[in-house]
N, C-alpha and C positions, 0 to 999 in steps of 0.2 A: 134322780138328778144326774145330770151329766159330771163325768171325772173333775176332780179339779183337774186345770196343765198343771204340768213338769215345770219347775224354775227352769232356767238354763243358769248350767255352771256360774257363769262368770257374774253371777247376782252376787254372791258369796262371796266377801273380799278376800278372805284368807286365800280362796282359788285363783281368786284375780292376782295379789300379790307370788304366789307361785308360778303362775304362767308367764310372769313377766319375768320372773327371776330365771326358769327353767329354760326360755327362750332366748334371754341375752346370753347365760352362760354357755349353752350349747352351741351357738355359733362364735360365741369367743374363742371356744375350745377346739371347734373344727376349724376356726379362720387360721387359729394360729396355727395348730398343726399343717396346713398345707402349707403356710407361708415358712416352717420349719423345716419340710423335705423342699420347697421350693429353693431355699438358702441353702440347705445341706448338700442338694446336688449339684449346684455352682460351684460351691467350694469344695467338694470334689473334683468336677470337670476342669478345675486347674491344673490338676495333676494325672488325675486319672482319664483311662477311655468311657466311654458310654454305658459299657456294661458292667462295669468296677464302679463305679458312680451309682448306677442303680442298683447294685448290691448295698452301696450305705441306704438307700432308703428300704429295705429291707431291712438293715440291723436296726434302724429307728424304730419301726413296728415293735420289732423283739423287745426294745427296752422301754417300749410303752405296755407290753406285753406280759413279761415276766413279772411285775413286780404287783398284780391286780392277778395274776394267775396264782402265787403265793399267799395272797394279801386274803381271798376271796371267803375264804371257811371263815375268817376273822371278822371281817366288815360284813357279812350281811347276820350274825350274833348281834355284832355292834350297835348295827341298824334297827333290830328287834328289843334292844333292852336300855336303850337312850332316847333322849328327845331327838328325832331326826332333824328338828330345825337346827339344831345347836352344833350337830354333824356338818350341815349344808355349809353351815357362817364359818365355822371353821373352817373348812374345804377352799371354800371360795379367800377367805382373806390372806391362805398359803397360797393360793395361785396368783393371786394377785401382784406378790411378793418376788414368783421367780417368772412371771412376763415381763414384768414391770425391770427386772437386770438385764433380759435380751432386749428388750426395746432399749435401755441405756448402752450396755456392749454393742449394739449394733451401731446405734449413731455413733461409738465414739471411735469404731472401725476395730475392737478387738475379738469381736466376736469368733468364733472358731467351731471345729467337729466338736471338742471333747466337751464343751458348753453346752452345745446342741444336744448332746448324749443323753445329756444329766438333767436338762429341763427334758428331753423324754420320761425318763424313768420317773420325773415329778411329775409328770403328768399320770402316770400308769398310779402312783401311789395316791392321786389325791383322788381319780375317778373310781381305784378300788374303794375311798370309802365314802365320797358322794354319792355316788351313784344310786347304791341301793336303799337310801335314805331318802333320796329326792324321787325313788322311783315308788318306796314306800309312803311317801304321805299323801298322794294324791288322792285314793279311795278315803282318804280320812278328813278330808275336808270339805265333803258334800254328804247330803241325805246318800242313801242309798237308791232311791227311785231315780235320780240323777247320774248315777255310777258311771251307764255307758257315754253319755255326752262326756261328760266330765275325762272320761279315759282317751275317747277319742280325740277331746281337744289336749291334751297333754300328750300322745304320741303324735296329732299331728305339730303340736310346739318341741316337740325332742327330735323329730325326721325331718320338721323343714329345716331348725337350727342347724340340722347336722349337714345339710345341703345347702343353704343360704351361707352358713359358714362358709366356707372354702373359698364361694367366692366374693365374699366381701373379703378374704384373707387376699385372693390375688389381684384385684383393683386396689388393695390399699398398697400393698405389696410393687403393684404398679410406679407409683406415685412415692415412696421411700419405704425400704424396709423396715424402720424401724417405727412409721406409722403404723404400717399392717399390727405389729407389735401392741404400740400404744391403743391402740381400737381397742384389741381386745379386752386388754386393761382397763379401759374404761367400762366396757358391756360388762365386765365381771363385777367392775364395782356396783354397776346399774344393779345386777342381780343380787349384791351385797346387802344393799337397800333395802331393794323388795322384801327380802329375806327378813330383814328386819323389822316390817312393819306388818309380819307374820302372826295376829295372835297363839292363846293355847290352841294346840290341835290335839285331840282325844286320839290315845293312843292304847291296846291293850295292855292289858297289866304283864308283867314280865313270868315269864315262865321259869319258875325256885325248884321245879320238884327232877330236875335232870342237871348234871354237870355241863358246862359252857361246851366239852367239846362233845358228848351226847346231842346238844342240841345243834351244832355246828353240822353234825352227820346229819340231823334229821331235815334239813333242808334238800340236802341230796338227795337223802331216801325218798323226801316226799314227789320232788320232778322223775326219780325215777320209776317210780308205784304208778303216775298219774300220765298216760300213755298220751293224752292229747299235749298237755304242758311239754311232755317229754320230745312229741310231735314236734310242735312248730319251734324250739329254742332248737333241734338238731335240725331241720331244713333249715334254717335259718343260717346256723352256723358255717355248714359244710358248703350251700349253696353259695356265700356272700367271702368268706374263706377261698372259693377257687375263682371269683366271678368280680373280684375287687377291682376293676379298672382305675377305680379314681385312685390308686397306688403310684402307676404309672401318668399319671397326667404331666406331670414334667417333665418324661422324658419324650412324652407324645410334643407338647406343646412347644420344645427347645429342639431336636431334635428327628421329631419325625413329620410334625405339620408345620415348624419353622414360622411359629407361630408368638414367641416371646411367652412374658408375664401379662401381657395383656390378653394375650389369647388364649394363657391359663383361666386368666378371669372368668371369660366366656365361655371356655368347657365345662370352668366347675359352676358356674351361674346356671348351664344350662337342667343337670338335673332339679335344682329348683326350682324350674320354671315346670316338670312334671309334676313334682313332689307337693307343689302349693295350689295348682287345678283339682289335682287329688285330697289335700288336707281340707282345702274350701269345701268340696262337694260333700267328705265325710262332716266336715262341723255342721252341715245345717242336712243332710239327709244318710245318717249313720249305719251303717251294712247290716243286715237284718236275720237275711236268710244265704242259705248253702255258704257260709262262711268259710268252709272247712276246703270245697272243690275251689274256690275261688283264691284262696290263698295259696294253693298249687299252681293255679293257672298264672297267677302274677308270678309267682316264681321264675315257671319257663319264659315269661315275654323277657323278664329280664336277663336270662342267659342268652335270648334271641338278640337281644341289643349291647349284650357286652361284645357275642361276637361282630355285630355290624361296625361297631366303633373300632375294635380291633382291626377289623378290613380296610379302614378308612387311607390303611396306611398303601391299599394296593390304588384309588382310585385320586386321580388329573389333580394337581394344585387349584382349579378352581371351583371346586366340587368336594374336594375332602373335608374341608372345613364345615360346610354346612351339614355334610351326611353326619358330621363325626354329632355337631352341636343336636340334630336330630335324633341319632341314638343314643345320647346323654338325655335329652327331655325324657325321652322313652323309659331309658335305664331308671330315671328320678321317679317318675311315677309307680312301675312297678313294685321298685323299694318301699314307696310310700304305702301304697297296698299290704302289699305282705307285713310290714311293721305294725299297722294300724291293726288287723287282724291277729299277730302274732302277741302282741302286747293287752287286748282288748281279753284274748281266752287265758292269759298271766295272770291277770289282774281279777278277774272275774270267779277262775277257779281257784283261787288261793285264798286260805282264811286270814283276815290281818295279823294273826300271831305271828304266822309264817313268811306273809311278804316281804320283810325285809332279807331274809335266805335266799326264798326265791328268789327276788330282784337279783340279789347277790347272783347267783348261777346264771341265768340269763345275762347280766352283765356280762360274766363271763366268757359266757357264748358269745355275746354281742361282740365282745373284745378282741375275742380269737377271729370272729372271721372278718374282724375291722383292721385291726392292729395284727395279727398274726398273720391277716390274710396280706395286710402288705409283704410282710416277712416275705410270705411263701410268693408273691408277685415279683418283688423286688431278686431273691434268692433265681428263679425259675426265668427272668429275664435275663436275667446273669449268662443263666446256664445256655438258654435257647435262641434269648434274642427278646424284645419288649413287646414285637409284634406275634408270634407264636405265643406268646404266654398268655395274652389277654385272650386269643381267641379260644387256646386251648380249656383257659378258665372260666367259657362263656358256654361249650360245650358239656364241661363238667357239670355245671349247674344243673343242666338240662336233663342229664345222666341221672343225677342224685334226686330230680324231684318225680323221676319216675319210678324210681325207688322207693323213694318213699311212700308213696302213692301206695304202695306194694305191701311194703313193711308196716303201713299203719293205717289202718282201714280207719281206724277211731277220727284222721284229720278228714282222710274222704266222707265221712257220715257227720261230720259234725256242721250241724243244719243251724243254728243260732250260738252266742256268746253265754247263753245259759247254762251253769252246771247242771249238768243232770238231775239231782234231787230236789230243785227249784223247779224243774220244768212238772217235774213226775209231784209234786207238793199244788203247785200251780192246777196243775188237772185232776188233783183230785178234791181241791178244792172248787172246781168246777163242774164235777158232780153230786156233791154234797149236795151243791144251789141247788 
């Protein structure tokens, strides 16, 4: 008799109900953020120059930064020995809480830096303990013959969020700052919802036979022991850390392409418009084979098009715009690549004891070269100028994933998302037949 098919994911309502919740919150959360350094560098550039300006969006990173860098040994424990929904709802109804004062301070015109500051660092503390909760339940709410579909439509619902974000942050943003605000507040209640019409999800039994902070280490230990995991969360990092463009989009958009908040809109829309040809193609024919060479490869295209976007700033007023929105699709696509890949061999080699640590770490990474990488965009623009940094940080990339390449044979050979012991079980179950 021929196989039975595969369900697809979204037969499953509990999966259904996450994807809608992980997909509103994720772009509320990046929409806002842009429309946070969008505002932050205004209110700077009243007083300060350009580059004193784009130092504050540098110290926002940091204080979305630090506090998910501290937090990180704690929440993915957390994440392992709780109901993760019960993590999520919570999460979600404190951010609810402090969008919902900037969008008030903003309409009522008192908004300011030191505001701004402090919904960063609320942000950095609610994503330190979301995250790896929302990034842990998703293998647990499908059979496991569904696993890969299922991962792939959640990282492509987490990479578009993070790139459709931004720019629904800068058309709403368009139109009054303090709707950009209100949006997201709503998307977050949207994902509140969801959240809630969550049934039980099966979770492993908690791990009694080690102290909280034994097992705090053992999540490190284990990304460290396991050289592929270890693989793509450090390209990932350091790549995405020197290569961050969408840091500087502000001051490309005010400043160097003279282009307003509308024209932020359209730069940060434009990785979207990669990211979601890419998430489409992965939801209905999902990466199979040489996973490992191809996650390199997307790497470098994206250091290729930080630097092009970067250039955009040497080339004619009627021409820059279009080159720049062109290597933004590029840039968006490759991300989407590399994430869908990167997250697919997370998820896959990790046992559920461990995925909420894991998550935690990876988060972590994700953090550093999201938020930290603005830091160091923001910091290095300061120092050299907006246009040397992005290029400089387009070239790095490029540098580090040849490196890597180098340093970890395990990403170059790794041929499918299957752990090793399943492949090596698999065929020998195939000779038995």
């Amino acid at each position: 008799m021929p196989p039975s098919p595969v369900p697809h994911p979204l037969t499953f309502p509990n999966f259904r109900a996450y994807i809608v919740a992980r997909l509103a919150a994720v772009i509320a959360q990046n929409g806002m953020m842009i429309v946070i350094g969008w505002q932050a560098y205004n209110i700077a550039r009243e007083t300060m120059s350009t580059q004193a300006a784009a130092a504050q969006l540098g110290l926002i990173g940091l204080a979305q930064f630090l506090p998910l860098f501290f937090l990180t040994p704690v929440t993915g424990w957390v994440a392992d020995h709780f109901d993760r929904r019960m993590i999520v709802r919570a999460t979600l109804c404190l951010m609810i809480t402090g969008i919902s004062l900037l969008a008030f301070a903003t309409y009522e015109g008192w908004i300011d830096l030191p505001m701004i500051f402090a919904m960063a660092v609320l942000v950095g503390i609610v994503r330190a303990f979301n995250g790896p909760a929302f990034g842990a339940l998703a293998p647990n709410l499908v059979p496991k013959a569904v696993l890969p579909n299922a991962i792939a439509i959640s990282s492509v619902a987490w990479q578009g969020g993070a790139i459709v974000g931004p720019a629904l942050g800068g058309y709403m943003y368009a139109i009054q700052p303090w709707v950009a605000y209100a949006a997201s507040a709503s998307l977050l209640t949207l994902a509140l919802l969801s959240m809630l019409t969550m049934g039980t999800v099966p979770q492993s039994p908690r791990d009694t036979s080690k102290r909280p902070i034994a097992q705090m280490i053992d999540g490190l230990s284990y990304v460290r022991r396991n050289r592929l995991v270890l693989a793509t969360i450090t390209l990932d990092l350091f790549a995405v850390l020197l290569a961050g463009a969408t840091a500087l989009l502000p001051v490309y958009a005010k400043d160097i392409l003279h282009v307003g908040s509308q024209g932020l809109g359209h730069l940060a829309a434009a990785p979207a418009i990669g990211a979601a040809v890419t998430a489409l193609w992965f939801s209905f024919r999902p990466l199979k084979n040489e996973v490992g060479l191809k996650m390199l490869a997307s790497v470098l295209v994206f250091g290729v098009a930080t630097i092009t976007f970067g250039a955009t700033a040497f080339i004619a007023a009627p021409y820059a715009m279009p080159v720049a929105l062109g290597a933004m699709v590029v840039w968006g696509s490759a991300d989407m690549f590399s994430v869908y890949v990167r997250s697919s061999l997370i998820q896959l080699h990790t046992p559920d004891q461990m995925r909420g640590r894991v998550s935690s770490v990876s988060q972590l990474t994700i953090s550093a070269s999201n938020e930290l990488g603005e830091a160091e965009s923001g910091f290095l623009a300061a120092l050299i100028g907006p246009v040397a940094a992005v290029i400089a940080g387009g070239v790095g990339a490029i540098i580090i994933t040849v490196v890597w390449a180098r340093l970890f044979p395990e990403l170059r050979l790794a041929r499918t998302f299957d752990p090793p012991d399943e492949r090596e079980a698999d065929y020998s179950q195939e000779k038995v037949t």
